[in-house]
N, CA, C and O atoms as a Tinker XYZ file with bonds, in Angstrom:
   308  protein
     1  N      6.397000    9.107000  -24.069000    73     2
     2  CA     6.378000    7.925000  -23.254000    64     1     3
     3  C      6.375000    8.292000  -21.766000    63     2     4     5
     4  O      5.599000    7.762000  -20.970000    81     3
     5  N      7.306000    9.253000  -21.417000    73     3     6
     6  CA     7.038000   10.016000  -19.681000    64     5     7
     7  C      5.847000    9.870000  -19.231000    63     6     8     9
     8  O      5.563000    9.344000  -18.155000    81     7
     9  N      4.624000   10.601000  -20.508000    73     7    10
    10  CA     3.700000   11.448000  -19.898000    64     9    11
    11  C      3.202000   10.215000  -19.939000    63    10    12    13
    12  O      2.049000   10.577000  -19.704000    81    11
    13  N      3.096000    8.912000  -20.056000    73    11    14
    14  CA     2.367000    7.620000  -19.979000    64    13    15
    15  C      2.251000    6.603000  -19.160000    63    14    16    17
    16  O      1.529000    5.615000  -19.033000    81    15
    17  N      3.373000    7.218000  -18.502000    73    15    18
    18  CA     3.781000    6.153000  -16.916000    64    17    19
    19  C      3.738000    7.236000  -15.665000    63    18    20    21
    20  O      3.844000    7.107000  -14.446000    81    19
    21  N      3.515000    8.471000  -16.626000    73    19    22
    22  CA     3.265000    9.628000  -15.019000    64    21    23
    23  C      5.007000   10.149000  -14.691000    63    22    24    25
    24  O      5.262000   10.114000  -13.487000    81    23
    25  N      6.040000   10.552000  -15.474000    73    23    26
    26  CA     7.152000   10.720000  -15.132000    64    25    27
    27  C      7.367000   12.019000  -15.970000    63    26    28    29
    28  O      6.695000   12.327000  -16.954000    81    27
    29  N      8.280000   12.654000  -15.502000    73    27    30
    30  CA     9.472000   13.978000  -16.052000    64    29    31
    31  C     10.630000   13.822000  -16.051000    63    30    32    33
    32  O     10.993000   12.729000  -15.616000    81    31
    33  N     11.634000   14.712000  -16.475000    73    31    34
    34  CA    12.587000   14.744000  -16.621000    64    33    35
    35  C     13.067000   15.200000  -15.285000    63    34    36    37
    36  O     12.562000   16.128000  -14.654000    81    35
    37  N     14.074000   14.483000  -14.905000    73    35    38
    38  CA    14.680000   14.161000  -12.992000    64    37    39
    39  C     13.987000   13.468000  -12.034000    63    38    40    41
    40  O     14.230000   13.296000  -10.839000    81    39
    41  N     12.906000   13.021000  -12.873000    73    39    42
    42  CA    12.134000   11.681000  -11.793000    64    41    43
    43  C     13.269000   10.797000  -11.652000    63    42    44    45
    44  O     14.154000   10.571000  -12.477000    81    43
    45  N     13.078000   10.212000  -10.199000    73    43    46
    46  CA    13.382000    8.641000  -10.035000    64    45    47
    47  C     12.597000    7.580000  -10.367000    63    46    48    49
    48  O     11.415000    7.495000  -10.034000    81    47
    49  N     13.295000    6.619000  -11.120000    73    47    50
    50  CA    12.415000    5.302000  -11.903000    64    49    51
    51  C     13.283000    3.984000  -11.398000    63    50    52    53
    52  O     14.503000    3.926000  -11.552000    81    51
    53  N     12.751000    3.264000  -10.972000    73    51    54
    54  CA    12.960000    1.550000  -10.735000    64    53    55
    55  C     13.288000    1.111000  -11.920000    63    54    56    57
    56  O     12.361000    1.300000  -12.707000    81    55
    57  N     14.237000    0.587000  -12.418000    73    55    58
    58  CA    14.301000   -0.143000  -13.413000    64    57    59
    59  C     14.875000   -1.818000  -13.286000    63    58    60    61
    60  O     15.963000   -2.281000  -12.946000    81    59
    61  N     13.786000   -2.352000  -13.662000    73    59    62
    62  CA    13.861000   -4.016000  -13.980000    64    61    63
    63  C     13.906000   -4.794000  -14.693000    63    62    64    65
    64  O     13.455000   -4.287000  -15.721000    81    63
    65  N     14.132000   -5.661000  -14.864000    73    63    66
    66  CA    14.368000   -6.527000  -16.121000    64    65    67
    67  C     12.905000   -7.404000  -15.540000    63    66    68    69
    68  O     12.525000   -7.328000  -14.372000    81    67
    69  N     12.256000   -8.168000  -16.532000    73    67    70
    70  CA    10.952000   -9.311000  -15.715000    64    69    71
    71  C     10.973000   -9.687000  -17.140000    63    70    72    73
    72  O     10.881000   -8.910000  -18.090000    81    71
    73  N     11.114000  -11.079000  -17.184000    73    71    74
    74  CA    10.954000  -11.926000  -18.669000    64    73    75
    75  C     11.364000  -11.170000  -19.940000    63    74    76    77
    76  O     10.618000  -11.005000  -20.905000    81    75
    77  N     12.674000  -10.711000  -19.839000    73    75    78
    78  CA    12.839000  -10.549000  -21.221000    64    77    79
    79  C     12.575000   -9.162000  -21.645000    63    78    80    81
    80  O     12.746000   -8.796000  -22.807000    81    79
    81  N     12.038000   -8.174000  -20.431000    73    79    82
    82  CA    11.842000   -6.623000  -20.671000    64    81    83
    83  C     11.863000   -5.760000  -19.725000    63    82    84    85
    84  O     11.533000   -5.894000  -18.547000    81    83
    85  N     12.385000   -4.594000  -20.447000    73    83    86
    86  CA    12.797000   -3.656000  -19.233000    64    85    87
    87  C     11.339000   -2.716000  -18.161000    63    86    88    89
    88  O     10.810000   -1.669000  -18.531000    81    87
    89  N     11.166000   -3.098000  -17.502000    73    87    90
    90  CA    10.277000   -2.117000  -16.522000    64    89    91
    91  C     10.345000   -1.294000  -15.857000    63    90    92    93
    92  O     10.862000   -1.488000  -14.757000    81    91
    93  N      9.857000    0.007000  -16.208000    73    91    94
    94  CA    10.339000    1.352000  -15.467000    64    93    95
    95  C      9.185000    1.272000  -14.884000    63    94    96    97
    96  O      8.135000    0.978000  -15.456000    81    95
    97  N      9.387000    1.671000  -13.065000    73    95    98
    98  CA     8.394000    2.169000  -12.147000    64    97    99
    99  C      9.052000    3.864000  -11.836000    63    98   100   101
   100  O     10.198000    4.310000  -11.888000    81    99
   101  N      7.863000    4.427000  -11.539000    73    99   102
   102  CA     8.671000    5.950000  -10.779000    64   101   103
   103  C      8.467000    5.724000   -9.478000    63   102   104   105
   104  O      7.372000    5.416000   -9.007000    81   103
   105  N      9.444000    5.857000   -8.875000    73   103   106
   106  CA     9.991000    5.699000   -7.249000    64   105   107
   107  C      9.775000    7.209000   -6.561000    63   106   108   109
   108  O     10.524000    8.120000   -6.914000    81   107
   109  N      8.780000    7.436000   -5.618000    73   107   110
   110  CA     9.120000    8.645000   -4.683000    64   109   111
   111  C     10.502000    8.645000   -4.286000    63   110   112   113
   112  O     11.343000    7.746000   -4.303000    81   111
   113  N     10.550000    9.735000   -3.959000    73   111   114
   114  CA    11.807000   10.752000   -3.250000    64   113   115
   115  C     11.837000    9.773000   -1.714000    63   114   116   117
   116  O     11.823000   10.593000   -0.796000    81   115
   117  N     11.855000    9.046000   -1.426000    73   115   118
   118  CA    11.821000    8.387000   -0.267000    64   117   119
   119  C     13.193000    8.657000    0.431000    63   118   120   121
   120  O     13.134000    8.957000    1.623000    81   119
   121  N     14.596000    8.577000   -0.249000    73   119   122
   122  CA    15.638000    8.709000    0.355000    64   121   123
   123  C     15.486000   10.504000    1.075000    63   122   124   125
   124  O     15.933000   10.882000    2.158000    81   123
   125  N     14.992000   11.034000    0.415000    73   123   126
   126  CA    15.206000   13.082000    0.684000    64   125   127
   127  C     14.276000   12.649000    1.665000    63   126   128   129
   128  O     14.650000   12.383000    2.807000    81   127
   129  N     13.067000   12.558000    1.298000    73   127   130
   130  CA    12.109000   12.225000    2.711000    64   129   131
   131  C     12.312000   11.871000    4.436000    63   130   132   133
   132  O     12.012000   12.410000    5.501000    81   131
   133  N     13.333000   10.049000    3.760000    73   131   134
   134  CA    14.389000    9.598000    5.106000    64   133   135
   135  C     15.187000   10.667000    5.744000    63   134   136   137
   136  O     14.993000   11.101000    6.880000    81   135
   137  N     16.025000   11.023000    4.984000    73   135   138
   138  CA    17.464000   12.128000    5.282000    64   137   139
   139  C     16.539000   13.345000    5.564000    63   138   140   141
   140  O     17.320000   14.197000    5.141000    81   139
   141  N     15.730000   13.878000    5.862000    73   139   142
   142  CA    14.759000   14.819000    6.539000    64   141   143
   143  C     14.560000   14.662000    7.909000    63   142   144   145
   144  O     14.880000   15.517000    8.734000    81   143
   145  N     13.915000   13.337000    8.240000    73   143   146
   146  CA    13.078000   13.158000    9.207000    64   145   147
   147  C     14.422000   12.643000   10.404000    63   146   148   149
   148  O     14.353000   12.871000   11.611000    81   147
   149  N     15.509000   11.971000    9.768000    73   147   150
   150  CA    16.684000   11.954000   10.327000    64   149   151
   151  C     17.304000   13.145000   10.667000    63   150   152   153
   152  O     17.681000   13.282000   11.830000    81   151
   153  N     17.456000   13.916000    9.965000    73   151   154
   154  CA    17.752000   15.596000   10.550000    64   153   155
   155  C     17.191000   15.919000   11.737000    63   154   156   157
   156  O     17.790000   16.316000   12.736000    81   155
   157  N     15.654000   15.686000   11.566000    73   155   158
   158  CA    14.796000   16.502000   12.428000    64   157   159
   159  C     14.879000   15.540000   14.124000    63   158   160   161
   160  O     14.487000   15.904000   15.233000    81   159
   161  N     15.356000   14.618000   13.817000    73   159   162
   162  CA    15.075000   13.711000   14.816000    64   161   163
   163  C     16.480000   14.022000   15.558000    63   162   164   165
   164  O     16.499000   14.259000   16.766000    81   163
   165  N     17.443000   14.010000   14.911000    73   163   166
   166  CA    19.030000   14.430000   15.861000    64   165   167
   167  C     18.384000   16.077000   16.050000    63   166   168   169
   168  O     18.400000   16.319000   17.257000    81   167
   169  N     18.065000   16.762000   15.601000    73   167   170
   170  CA    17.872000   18.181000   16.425000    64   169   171
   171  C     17.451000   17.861000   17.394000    63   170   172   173
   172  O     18.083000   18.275000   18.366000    81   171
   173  N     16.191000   16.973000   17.700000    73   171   174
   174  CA    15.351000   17.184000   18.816000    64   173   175
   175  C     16.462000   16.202000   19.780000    63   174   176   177
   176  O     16.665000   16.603000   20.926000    81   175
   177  N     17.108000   15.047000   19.364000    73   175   178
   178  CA    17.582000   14.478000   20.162000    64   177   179
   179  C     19.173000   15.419000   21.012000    63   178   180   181
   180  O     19.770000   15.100000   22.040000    81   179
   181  N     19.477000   16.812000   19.894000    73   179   182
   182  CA    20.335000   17.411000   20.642000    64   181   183
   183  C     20.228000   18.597000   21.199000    63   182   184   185
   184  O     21.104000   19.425000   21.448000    81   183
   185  N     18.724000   18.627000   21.435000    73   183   186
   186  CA    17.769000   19.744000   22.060000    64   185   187
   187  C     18.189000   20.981000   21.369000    63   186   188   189
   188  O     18.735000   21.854000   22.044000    81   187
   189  N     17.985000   21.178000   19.993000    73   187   190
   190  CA    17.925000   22.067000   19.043000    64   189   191
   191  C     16.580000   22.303000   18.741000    63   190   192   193
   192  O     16.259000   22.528000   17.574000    81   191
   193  N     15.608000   22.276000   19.798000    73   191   194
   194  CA    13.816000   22.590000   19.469000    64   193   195
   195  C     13.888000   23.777000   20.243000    63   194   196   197
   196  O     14.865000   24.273000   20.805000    81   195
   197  N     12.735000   24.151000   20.191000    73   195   198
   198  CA    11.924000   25.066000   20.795000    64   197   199
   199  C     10.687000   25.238000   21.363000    63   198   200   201
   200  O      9.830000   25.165000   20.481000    81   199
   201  N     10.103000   25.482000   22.713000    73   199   202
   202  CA     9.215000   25.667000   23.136000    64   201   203
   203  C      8.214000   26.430000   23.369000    63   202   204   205
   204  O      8.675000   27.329000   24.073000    81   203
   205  N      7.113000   26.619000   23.203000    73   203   206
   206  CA     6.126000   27.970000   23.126000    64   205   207
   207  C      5.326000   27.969000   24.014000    63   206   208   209
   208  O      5.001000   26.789000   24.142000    81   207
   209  N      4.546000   28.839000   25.054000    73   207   210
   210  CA     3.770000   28.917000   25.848000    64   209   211
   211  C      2.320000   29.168000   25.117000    63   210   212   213
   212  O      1.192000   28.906000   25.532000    81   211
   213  N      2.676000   29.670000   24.082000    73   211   214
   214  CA     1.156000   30.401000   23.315000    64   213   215
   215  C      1.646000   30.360000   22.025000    63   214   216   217
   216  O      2.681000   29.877000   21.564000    81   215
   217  N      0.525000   31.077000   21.418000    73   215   218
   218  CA     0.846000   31.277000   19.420000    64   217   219
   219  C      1.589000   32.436000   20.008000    63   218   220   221
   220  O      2.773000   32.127000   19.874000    81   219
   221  N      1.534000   33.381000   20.478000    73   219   222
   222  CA     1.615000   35.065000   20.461000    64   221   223
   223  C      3.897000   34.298000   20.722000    63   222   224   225
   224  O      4.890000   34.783000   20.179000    81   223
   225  N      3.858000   33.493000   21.372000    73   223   226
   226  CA     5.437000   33.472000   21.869000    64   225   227
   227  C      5.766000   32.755000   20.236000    63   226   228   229
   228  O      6.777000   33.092000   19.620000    81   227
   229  N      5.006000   31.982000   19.798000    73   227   230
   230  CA     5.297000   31.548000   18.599000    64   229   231
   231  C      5.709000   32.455000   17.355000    63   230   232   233
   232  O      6.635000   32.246000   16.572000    81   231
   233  N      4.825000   33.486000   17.360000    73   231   234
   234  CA     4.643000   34.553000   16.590000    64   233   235
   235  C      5.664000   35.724000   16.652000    63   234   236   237
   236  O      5.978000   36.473000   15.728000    81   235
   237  N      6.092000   35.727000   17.866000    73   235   238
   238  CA     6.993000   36.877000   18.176000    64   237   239
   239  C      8.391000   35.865000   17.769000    63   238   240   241
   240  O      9.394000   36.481000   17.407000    81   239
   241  N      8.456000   34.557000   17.816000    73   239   242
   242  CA     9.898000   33.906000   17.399000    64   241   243
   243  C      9.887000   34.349000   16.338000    63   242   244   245
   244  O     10.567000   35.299000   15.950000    81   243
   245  N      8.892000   33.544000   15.545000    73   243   246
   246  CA     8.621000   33.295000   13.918000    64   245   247
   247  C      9.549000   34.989000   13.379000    63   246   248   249
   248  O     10.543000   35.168000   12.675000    81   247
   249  N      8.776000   35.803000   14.001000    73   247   250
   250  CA     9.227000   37.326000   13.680000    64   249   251
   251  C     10.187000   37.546000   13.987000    63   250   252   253
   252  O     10.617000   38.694000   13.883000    81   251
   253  N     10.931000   36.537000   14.495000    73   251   254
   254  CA    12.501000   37.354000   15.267000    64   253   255
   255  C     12.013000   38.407000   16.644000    63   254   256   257
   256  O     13.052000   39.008000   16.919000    81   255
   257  N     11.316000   38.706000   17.251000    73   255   258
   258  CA    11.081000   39.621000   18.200000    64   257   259
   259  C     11.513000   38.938000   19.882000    63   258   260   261
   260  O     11.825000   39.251000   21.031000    81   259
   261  N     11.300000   38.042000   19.157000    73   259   262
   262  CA    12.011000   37.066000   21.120000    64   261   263
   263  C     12.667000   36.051000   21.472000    63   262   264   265
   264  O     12.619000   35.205000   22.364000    81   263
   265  N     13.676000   36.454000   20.056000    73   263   266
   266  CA    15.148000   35.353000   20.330000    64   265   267
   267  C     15.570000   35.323000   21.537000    63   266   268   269
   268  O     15.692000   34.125000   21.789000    81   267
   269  N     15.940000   36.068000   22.657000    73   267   270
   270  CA    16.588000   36.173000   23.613000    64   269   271
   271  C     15.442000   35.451000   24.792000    63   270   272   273
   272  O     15.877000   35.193000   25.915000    81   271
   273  N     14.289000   35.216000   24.525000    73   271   274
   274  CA    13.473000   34.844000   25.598000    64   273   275
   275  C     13.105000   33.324000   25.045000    63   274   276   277
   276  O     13.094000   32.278000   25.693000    81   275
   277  N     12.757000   33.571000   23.402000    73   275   278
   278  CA    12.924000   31.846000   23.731000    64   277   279
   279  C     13.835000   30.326000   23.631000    63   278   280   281
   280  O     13.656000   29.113000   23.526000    81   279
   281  N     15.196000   31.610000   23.772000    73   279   282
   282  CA    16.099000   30.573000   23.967000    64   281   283
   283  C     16.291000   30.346000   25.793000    63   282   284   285
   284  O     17.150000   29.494000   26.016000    81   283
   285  N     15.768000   30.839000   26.867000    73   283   286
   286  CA    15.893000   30.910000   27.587000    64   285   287
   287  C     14.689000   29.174000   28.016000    63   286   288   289
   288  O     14.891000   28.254000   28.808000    81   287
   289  N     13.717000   29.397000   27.203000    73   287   290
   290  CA    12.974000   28.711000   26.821000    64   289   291
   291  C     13.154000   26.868000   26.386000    63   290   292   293
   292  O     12.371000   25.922000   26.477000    81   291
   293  N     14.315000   26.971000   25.990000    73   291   294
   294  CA    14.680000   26.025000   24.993000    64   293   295
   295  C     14.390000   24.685000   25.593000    63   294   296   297
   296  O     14.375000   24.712000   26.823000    81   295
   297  N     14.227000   23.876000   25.214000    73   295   298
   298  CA    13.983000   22.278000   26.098000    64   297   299
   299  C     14.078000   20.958000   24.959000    63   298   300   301
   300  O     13.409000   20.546000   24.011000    81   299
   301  N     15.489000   20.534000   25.767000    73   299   302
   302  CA    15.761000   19.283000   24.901000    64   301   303
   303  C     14.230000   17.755000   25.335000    63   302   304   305
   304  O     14.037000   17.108000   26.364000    81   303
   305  N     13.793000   17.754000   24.524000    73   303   306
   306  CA    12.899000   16.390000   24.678000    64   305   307
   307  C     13.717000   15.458000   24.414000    63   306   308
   308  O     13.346000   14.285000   24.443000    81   307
């Protein structure tokens, strides 16, 4: 029956009652999604970002090679 409405085992499903029967919908992850973009939004709002002049300053973070320069860097938006 899963594989017939498109669901697995640890999906989220809507469940409703409508005249007399039960209706399962599968619901995206919408709450993990929310509680993400809320994370990401207090970092930037407590200037926990980072700024890059180029890929190469990007690249050398990404690598760990210029922690010390681009926190010097840092800029709360």
């Amino acid at each position: 029956m899963r594989t017939a409405i498109g669901i697995s085992d640890g999906d989220l499903v809507e469940v409703k009652m409508s005249h007399g029967k039960i209706v399962l919908t599968p619901k995206p992850e919408v709450d993990e999604i929310s509680a993400r973009l809320a994370e990401g939004l207090a970092d930037v709002k407590a200037g926990r970002v980072h700024s890059f002049d180029s890929v190469s300053e990007l690249r050398d973070f990404v690598e760990g090679g210029a922690e010390k320069k681009s926190r010097s860097k840092r800029k709360a938006r």
